[in-house]
N, C-alpha and C positions, 0 to 999 in steps of 0.2 A: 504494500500500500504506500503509494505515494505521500509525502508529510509538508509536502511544499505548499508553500499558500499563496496565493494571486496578491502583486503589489496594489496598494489602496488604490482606490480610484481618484483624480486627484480632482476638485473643485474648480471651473472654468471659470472664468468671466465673459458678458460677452462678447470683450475684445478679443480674448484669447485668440483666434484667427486669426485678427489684426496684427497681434504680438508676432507670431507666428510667420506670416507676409514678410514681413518690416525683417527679419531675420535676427528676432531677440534672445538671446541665450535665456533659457524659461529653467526655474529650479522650483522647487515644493519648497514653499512657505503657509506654514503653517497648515495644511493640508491643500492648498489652491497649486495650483501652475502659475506661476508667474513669472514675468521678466525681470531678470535681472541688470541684467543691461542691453544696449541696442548699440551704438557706436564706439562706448567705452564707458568704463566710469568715469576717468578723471575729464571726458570732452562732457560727458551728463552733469559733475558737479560743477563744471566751471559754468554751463550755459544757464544754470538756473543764478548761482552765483554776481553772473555778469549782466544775463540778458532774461530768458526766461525760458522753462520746460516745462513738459507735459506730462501727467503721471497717471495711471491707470492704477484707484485704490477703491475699485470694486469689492477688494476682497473683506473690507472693513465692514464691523455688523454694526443695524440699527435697530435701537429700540424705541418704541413708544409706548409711555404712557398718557392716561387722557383719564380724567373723570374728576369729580370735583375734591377727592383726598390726593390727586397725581402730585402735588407740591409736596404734601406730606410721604408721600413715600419716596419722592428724591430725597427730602432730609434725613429721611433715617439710614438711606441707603450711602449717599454720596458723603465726603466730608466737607466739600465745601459751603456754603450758604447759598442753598439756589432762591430763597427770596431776594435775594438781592438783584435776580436778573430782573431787565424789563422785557417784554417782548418784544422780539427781533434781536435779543443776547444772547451770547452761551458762555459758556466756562468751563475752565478747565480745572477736573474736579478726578477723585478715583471714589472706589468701592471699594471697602476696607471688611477685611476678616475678623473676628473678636480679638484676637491677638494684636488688631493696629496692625497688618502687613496686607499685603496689596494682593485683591481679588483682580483689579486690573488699573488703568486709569483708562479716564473718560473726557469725554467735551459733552457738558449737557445745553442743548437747544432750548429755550422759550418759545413756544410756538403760539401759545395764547396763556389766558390764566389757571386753564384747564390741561394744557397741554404739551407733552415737553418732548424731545427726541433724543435721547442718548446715544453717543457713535463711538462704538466699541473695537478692541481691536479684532484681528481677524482669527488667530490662534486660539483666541479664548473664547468664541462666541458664539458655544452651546453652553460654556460652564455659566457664562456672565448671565445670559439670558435663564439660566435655570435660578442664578442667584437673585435674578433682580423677580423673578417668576414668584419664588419662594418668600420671599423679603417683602414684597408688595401685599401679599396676600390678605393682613389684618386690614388694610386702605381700600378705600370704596372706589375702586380703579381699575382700566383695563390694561393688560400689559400686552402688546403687541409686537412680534420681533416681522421686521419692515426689509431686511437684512438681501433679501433676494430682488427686491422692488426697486431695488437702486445701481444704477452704474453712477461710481464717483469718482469726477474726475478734478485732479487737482492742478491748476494752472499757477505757477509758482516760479517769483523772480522779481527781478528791478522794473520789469518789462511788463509781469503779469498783466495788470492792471489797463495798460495801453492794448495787448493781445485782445482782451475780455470787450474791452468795451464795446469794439467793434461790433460784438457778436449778441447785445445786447440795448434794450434803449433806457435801462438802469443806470442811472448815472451812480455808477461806485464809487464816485469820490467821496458820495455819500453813507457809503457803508466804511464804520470804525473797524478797528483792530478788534477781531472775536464779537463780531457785529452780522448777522443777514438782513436779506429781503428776499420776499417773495416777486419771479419775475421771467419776461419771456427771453430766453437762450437759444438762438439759432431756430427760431419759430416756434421753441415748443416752451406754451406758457405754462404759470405753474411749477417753475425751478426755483429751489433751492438754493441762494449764493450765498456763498457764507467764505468769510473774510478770516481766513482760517488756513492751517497748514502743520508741517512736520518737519520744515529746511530751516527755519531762521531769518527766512525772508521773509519781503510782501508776498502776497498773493490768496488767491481762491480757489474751495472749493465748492463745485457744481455736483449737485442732485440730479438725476434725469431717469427717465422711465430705463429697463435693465435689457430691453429687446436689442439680439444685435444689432438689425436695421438703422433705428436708432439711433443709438450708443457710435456705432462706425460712423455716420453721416457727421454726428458732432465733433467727434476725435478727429476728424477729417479737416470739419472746418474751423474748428480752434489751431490746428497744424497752421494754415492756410492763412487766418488770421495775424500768427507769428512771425509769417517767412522775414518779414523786414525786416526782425528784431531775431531772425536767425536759430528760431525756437526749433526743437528736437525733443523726441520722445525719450523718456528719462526711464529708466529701473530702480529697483529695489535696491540696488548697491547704491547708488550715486544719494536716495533717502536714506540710507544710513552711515554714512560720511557727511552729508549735510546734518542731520541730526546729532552728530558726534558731533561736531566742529560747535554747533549750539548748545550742546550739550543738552540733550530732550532726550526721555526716558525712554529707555525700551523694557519691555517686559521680557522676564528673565534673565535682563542684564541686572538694569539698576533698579527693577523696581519688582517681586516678584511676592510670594507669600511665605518667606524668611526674611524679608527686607522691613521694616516700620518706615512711617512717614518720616521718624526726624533723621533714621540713616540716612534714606534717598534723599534729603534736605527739600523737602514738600512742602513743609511745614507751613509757607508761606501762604498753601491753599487748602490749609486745613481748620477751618472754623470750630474751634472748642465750646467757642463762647454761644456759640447758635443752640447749644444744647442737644443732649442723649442724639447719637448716632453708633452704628457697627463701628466699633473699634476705639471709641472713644473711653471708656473706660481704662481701655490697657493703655492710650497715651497720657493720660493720665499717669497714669503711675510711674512713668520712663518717666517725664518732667519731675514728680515727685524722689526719685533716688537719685536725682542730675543727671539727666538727659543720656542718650547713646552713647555706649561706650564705641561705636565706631562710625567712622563718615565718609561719608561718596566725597571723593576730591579728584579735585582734576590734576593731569599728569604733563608733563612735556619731558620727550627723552632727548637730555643736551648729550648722550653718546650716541653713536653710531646703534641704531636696533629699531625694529618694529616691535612695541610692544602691542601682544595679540589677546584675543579674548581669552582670559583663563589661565594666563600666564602669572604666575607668581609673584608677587611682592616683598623685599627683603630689609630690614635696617642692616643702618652699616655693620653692625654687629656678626650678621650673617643669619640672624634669626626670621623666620617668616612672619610677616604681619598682615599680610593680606593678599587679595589677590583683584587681576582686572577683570574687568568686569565686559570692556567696549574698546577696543586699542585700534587705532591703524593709522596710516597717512594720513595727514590731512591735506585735500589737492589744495584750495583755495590758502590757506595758512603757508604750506610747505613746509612743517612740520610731523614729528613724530606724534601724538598724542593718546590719549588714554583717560578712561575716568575707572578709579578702582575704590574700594574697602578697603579702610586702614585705622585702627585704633586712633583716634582723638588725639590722642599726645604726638600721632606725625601728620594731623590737620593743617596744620596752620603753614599758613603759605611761607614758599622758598624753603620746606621743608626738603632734605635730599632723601633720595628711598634708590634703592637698585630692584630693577624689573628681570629676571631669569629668562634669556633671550637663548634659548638653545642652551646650550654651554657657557654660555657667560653673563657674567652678572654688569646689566648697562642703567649707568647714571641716568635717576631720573630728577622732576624736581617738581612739590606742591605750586600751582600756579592757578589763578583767577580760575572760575567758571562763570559761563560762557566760556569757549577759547574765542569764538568771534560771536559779534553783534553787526548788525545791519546798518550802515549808517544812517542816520538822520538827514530826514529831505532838507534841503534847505528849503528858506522859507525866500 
């Protein structure tokens, strides 16, 4: 008897063929097919970097709640204060375990006062949807996972914003930072834009119905819209080299369910004071014995090495203190960099630590997070 078993079946988009045309190197993430890259990573980071790229983030789920406790079962669920949004906001917010560590993070939507839309990531989002299923239940509310209804496409760069408009009679200058509107997108009304992203840059993302028809006609003419500004179809490597360089969480890096809010330094988007939510309890009590004994910091390697994800962290002593968590080149910087775990006492910046590069042990050193920020328009 044969004991062999058929590899998973893997989740499409309905670019996926698109991807595929274009000649994208396509890898299983999170169980999807997707593209990794198309021309390169480092011509994908630099174009969003410089000018602007396209990204196909289909694979991300969405939830909806709606009914008139929908508010109240964000606050119990999320940690940040969703009364504070107004509608046409979102935020960025996660869903915490009783322990305080991360069931995932989220951006949650205002859609009215009844109404919200949470965007989840892609790896986790049968667990997220069964948590927020579960979690919802005592609230007089419908939970709806939206997750297949959507092809989402992210327009993102210096350039964005000029690409989009085109394609649109939304005048986005009026949409803020983590701000939408409702509106019509290459004829089809009833889109989603939301002022929102994963690079560090400006830019949007678009909602759109999930049929390939569709989905291709739009990718097409957002391409099309770009050309001037020399826009290219981006992968999943080139978002996560921009994401490092910003320093934005990924799950099962830096932010996971042995990780707590004040490790992954979140803390910023964790509202205590809003009262009783999952997880708060246990942050509590880390504040009450003085805070985390270890912290997410950022790395730069001034010796010759790539530090890589998982690669070990050393004091000068020789002793291990932690490890990384997200390392690689950074194109745009031109630097080595890394964000890793390291007991509090080697936090604090311009701290030295050695990264285990193969067989040797290369100079690293505590430096800012953020490694880069976007600059400021001039006015």
């Amino acid at each position: 008897m044969s004991t062999s078993t058929a590899a998973p079946v893997l989740r499409k988009t309905a670019l996926n063929a698109v991807h595929r045309h274009l000649g994208a190197k396509m890898v299983d993430f999170g169980g999807w097919d997707m593209p990794v890259e198309y021309s390169g990573l480092i011509a994908e980071h630099m174009a969003v970097r410089t000018g602007v790229g396209l990204f196909d983030v289909s694979h991300m789920g969405d939830i909806q709640l709606r009914g008139p406790e929908s508010l109240d079962a964000i606050q119990h669920i999320c940690m940040n204060d969703a009364a504070k949004l107004r509608v046409g906001q979102a935020q960025y917010s996660a869903m915490l375990y009783p322990q305080g560590t991360f069931v995932d993070d989220v951006i949650v939507h205002k859609l009215s006062d009844n109404d919200y839309l949470i965007v989840i990531n892609a790896g986790t989002r049968e667990k997220d949807f069964g948590w927020v299923k579960s979690n919802a239940q005592k609230f007089h509310c419908h939970v709806s996972d939206y997750s297949d209804y959507y092809t989402q496409l992210a327009i993102q760069g210096p350039k964005a914003a000029e690409t989009l408009q085109k394609l649109t009679s939304v005048d986005l200058s009026t949409i803020k930072f983590y701000w939408f509107k409702w509106g019509t997108v290459c004829g089809l009304p009833n889109t989603l834009i939301a002022r929102t992203g994963y690079t560090g840059e400006d830019g949007f993302e678009i909602y759109i119905p999930s049929d390939e028809a569709t989905s291709r006609r739009v990718w097409d003419e957002v391409l099309e819209a770009g050309k001037e500004f020399e826009i290219i179809p981006c992968g999943l490597g080139a978002r996560n080299t921009l994401r490092l360089e910003s320093a934005l969480s990924l799950y099962e890096h830096e932010i996971s369910e042995t990780i707590n809010v004040f490790e992954a330094r979140l803390d910023r988007f964790c509202k205590l004071e809003k009262g009783p939510f999952i997880g708060a309890e246990a942050l509590q009590r880390v504040i009450a014995e003085g805070g985390p004994t270890r912290k997410l910091v950022g790395l730069e390697v001034i010796e010759r090495g790539i530090a890589r994800d998982g690669y070990c962290v050393f004091n000068e002593g020789g002793t291990q203190i932690g490890s990384v968590v997200s390392g690689s080149p950074a194109p745009f910087l031109k630097k080595n960099i890394a964000l890793a775990f390291v007991p509090r006492e080697y936090a604090s910046l311009d701290s030295e630590v050695f990264v285990q590069v193969r067989n040797a042990m290369v100079r690293a050193k505590v430096v800012p997070i953020p490694f880069y920020r976007r600059p400021k328009k001039q006015s």
